[in-house]
N, C-alpha and C positions, 0 to 999 in steps of 0.2 A: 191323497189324504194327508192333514196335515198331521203333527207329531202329537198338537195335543188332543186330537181325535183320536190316534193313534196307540196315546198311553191311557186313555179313559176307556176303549175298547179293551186293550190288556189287562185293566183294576177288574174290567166287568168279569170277564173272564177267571181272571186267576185269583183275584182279590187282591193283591199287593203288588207294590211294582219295586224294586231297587235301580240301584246304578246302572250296576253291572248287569241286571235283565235288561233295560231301556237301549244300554248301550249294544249286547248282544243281538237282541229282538227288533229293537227298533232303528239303529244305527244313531239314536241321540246320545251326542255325548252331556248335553248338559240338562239334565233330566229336573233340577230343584230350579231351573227356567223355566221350564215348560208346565210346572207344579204351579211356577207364582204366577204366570199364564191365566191359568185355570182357576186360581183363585180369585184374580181380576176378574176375571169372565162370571165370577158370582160361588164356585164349586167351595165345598169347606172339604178339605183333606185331609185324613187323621192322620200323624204320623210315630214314627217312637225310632229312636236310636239303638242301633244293635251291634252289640261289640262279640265278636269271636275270632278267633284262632290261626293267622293263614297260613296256609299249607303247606304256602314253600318256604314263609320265613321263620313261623312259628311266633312269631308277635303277635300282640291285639291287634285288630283293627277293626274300628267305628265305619259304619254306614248310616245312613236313613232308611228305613224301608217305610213308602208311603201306602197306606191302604185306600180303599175302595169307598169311594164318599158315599152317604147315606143317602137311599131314594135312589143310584144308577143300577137299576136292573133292566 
């Protein structure tokens, strides 16, 4: 299976994907490739910038988290 089969099964599934799940779950480390992929391939994917707290250092830190394109169920 390819990654970006791989991460459009994930959206279906869970509804949203980040980094750090792609990279966990899927073993992709470059997850906003595989996003402009899929957007070439025709897909429109919502996304929104999410800023919290990390744990070990206590700084912000920004991600992406991309959602679940409209019409893949």
């Amino acid at each position: 299976m390819k990654q970006t089969e791989a991460i459009l099964n994930y959206m279906n599934t869970y509804g949203r994907i980040t980094p750090i799940d792609a990279l966990r779950e899927l073993g992709c480390f470059s997850l906003a490739a595989r996003i402009h992929d899929l957007e070439q391939q025709g897909y429109t994917i919502p996304r929104r910038t999410v800023t919290q707290v990390g744990r070990k250092t206590g700084r912000k830190v920004r991600f992406t988290e991309y959602r679940k394109p409209n019409g893949l169920d």
